[in-house]
C-alpha positions as CSV (number, residue, x, y, z in Angstrom):
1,X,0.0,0.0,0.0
2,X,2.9,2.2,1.1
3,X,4.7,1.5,-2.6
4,X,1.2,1.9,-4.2
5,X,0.8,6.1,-2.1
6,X,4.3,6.7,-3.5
7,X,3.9,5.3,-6.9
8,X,0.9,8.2,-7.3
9,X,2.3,10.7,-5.6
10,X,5.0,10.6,-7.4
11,X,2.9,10.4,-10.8
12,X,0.7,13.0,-9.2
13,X,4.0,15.5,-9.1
14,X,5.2,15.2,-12.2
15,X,1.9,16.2,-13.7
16,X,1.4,19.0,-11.4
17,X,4.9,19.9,-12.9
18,X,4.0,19.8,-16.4
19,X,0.5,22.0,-15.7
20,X,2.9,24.4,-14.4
21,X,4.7,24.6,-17.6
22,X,2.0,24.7,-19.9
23,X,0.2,27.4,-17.6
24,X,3.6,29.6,-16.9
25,X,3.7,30.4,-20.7
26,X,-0.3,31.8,-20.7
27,X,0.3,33.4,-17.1
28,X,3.3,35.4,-18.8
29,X,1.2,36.4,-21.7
30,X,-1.8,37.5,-19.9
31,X,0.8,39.3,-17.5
32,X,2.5,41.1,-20.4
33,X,-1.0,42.5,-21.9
34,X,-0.9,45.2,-18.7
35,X,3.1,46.3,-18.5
36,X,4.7,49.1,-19.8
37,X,6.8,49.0,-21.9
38,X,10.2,49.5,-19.7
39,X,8.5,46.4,-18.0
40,X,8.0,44.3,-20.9
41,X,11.9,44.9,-21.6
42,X,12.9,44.3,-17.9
43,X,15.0,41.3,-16.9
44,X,14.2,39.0,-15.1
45,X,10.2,39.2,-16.3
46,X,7.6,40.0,-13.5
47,X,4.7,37.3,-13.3
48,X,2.6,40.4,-11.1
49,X,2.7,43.9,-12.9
50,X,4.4,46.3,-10.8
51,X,2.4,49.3,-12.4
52,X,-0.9,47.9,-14.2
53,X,-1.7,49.5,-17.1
54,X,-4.3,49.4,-20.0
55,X,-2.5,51.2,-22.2
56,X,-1.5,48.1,-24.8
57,X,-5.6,46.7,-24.5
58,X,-6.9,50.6,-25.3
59,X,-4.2,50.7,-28.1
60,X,-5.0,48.0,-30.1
61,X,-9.0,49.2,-29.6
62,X,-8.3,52.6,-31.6
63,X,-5.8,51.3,-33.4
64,X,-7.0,48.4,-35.2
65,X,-11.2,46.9,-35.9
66,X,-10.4,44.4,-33.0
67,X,-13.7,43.7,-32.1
68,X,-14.4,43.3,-35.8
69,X,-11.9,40.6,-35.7
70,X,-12.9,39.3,-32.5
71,X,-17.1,39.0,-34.4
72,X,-15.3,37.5,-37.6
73,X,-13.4,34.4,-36.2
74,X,-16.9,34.1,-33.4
75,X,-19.2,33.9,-36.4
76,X,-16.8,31.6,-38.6
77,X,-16.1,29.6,-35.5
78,X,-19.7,28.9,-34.4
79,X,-21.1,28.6,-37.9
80,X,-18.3,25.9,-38.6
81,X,-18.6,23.8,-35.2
82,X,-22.3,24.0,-35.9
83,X,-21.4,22.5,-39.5
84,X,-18.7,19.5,-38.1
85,X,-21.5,18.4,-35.7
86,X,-24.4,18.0,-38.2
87,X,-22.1,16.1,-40.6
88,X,-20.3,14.4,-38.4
89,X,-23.4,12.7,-36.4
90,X,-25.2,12.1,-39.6
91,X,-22.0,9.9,-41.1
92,X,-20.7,9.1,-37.7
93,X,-24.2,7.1,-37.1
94,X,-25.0,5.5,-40.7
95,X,-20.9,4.4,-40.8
96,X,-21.2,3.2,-37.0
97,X,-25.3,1.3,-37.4
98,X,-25.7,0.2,-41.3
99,X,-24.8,-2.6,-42.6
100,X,-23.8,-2.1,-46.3
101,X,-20.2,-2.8,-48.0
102,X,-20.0,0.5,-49.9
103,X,-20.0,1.7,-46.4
104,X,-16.1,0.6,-45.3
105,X,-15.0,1.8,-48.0
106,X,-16.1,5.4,-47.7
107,X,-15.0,4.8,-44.0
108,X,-11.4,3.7,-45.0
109,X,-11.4,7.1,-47.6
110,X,-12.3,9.1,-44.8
111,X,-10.0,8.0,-42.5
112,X,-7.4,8.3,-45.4
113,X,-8.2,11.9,-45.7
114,X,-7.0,12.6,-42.4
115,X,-3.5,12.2,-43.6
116,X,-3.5,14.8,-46.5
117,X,-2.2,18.3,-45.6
118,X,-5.1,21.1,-46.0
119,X,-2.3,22.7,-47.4
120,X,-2.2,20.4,-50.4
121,X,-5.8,21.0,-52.0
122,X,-5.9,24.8,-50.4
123,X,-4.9,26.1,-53.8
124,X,-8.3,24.5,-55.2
125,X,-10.5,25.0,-52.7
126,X,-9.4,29.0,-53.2
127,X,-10.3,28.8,-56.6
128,X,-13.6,27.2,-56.2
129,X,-14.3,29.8,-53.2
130,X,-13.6,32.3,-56.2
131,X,-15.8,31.1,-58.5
132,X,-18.7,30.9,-56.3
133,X,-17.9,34.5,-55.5
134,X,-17.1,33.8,-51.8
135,X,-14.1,35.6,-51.2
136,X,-13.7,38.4,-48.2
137,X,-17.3,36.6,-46.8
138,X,-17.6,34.1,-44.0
139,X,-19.4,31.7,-46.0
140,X,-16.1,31.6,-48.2
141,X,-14.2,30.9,-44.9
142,X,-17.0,27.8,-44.0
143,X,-17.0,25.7,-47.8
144,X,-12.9,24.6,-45.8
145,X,-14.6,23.6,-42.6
146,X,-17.8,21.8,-43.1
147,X,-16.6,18.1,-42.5
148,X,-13.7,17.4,-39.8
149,X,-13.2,13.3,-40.8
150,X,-11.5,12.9,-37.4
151,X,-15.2,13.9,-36.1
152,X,-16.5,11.1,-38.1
153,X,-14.4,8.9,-36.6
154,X,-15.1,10.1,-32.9
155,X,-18.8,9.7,-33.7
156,X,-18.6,6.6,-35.2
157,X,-16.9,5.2,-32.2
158,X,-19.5,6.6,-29.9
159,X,-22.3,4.9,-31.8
160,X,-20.5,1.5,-31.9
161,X,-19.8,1.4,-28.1
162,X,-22.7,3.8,-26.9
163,X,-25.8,2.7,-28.3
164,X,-27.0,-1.3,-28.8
165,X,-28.1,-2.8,-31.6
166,X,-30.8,-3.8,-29.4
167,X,-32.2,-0.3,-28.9
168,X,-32.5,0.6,-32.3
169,X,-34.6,-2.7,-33.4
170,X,-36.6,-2.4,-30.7
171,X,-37.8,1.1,-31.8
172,X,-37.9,0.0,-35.0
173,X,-40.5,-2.7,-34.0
174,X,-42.3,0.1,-32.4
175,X,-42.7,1.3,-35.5
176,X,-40.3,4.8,-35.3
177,X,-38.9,5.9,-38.5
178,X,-34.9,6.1,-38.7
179,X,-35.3,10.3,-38.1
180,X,-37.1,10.1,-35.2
181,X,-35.0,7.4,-33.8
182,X,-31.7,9.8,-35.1
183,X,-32.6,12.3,-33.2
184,X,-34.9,11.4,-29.8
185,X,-32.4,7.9,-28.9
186,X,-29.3,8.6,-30.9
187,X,-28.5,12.0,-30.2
188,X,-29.5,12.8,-26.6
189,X,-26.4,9.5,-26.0
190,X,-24.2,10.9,-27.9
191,X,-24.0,14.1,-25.5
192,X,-20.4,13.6,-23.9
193,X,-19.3,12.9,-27.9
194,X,-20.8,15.8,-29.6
195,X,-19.2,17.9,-26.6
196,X,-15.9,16.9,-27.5
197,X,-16.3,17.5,-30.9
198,X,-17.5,20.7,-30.5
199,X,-14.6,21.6,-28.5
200,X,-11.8,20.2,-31.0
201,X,-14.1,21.4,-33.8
202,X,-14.3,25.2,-31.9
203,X,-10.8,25.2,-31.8
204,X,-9.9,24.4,-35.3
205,X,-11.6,27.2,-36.5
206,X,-10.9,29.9,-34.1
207,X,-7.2,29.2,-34.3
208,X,-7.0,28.5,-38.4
209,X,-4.9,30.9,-40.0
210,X,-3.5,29.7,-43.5
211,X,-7.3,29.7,-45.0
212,X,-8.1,32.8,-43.8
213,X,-5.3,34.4,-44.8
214,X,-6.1,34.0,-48.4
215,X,-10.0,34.0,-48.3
216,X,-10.2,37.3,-46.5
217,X,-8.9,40.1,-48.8
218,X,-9.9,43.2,-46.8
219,X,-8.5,44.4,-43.6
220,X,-12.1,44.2,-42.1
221,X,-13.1,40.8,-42.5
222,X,-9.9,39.0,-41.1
223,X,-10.3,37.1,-38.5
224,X,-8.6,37.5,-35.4
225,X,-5.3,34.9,-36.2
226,X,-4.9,36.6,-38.7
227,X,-4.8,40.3,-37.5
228,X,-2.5,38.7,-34.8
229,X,0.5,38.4,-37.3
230,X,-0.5,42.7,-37.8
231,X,1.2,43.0,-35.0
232,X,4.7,41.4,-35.9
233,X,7.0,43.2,-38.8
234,X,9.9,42.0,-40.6
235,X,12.2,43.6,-37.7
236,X,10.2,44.8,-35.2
237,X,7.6,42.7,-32.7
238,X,5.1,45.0,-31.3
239,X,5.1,42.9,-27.3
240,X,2.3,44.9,-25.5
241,X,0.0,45.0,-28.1
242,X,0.1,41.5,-29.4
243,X,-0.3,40.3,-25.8
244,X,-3.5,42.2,-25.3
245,X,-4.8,41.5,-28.5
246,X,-3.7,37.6,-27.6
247,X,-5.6,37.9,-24.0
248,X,-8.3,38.7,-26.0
249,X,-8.2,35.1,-28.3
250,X,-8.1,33.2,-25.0
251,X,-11.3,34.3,-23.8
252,X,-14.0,32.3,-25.7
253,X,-11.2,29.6,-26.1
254,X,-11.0,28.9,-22.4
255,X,-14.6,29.9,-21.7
256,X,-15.8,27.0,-24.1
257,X,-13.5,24.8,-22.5
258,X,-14.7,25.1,-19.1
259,X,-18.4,24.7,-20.0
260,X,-17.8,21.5,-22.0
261,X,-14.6,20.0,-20.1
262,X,-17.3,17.4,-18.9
263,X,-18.4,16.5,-22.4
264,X,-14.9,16.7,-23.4
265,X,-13.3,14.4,-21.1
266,X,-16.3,11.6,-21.3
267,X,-16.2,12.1,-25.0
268,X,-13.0,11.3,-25.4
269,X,-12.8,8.6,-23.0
270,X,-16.0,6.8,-24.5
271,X,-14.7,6.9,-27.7
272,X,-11.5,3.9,-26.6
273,X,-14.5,1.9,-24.9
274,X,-14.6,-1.8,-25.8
275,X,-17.6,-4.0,-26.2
């Protein structure tokens, strides 16, 4: 028992150490949003401001459509999560609960688009964006993020190990039609799923910055990744300012997080279940 207490402890330490050095690194970054900038420079850096100030937040406000930014990557975010959930329970439930050959296959060419690089079919993704006449619009920024196949997969899983074979038949016999049983018994178990997904899927799109870079041709319509890189020029790194504007992006990053870390966790976990 004694060897057992130690074995944890010590595995509960050296976690503890590694949240302090993913945490020290935001701390820092939130920290540097409200120092001058003598303080920024000072050596060794100050966790604690020793004069507050709001000077780099009100700065970026007049100086650049932050909030603009800030409404762009919401709206592009939401809409897309939105998107990767409707597809991804849809597919995730006919690949995970019918029974058709045709069906592997487009499950194996799923899973094999996972491995190819947005960056490789970008180029023609731009161009059909263009022809629609999408550019500089969030729709154009969506037509890249409709489908995330690695939801797919989640969902799939969750079906398989979450909901019996059983259930379905026997509201089949009842007589319920596949929509109604989609969405009044498939759905309402596939909660802790969904929540996960919504949290990678959040993330994918608020943090994206490639696709937007070349979709969004004014200085309005970026999103906020994107006006981040404003910030930096070829010699010069403007600190204060890019850490407000950065305090900023973690806000509905971490406020998403906390109300679905539940979800998240009971997703993810459900998803390595075995029958």
């Amino acid at each position: 028992m004694t060897r057992t207490r130690l074995t944890n402890l010590l595995i509960d330490v050296v976690l503890l150490g590694f949240c302090i050095l993913m945490i020290t690194p935001l701390a820092l970054l939130v920290s540097n949003a409200f120092k001058s900038p003598q303080e920024l420079l000072s050596w060794p850096p100050r966790l604690i401001p020793a004069n507050p100030t709001t000077d780099n937040l009100a700065a970026v406000i007049a100086d650049t459509p932050l909030m603009s930014w800030v409404l762009n990557s919401l709206m592009f975010a939401v809409a897309s999560t939105i998107a990767i959930l409707i597809t991804s329970s849809i597919a995730g439930y006919i690949l995970g609960k019918f029974r058709f050959r045709i069906l592997s296959v487009i499950f194996a060419i799923i899973l094999a688009t996972a491995i190819i690089p947005f960056e490789v079919y970008m180029i023609p993704l731009y161009f059909q964006v263009q022809e629609l006449g999408l550019l500089d619009t969030v729709p154009g920024l969506l037509v890249g993020y409709l489908v995330m196949s690695f939801g797919i997969f989640l969902i799939r899983q969750s079906v398989i190990h979450a909901i019996p074979d059983e259930l379905l038949e026997a509201a089949r016999i009842d007589g319920a039609g596949e929509i109604w049983i989609f969405f009044v018994i498939v759905l309402p178990l596939l909660r802790g799923a969904l929540g996960a997904l919504a949290v990678l899927a959040f993330f994918q799109a608020w943090t994206s910055f490639a696709w937007p870079l070349i979709v969004a041709t004014s200085r309005e319509s970026y999103t906020i990744e994107v006006g981040l890189a404003l910030f930096q020029t070829g010699y010069t790194v403007d600190l204060g300012k890019l850490s407000a504007a950065a305090t900023v992006v973690l806000i509905p990053s971490v406020t998403i997080f906390v109300m679905l870390r539940k979800n998240f966790v009971e997703g993810i976990a459900a998803t390595g279940l075995k029958e």
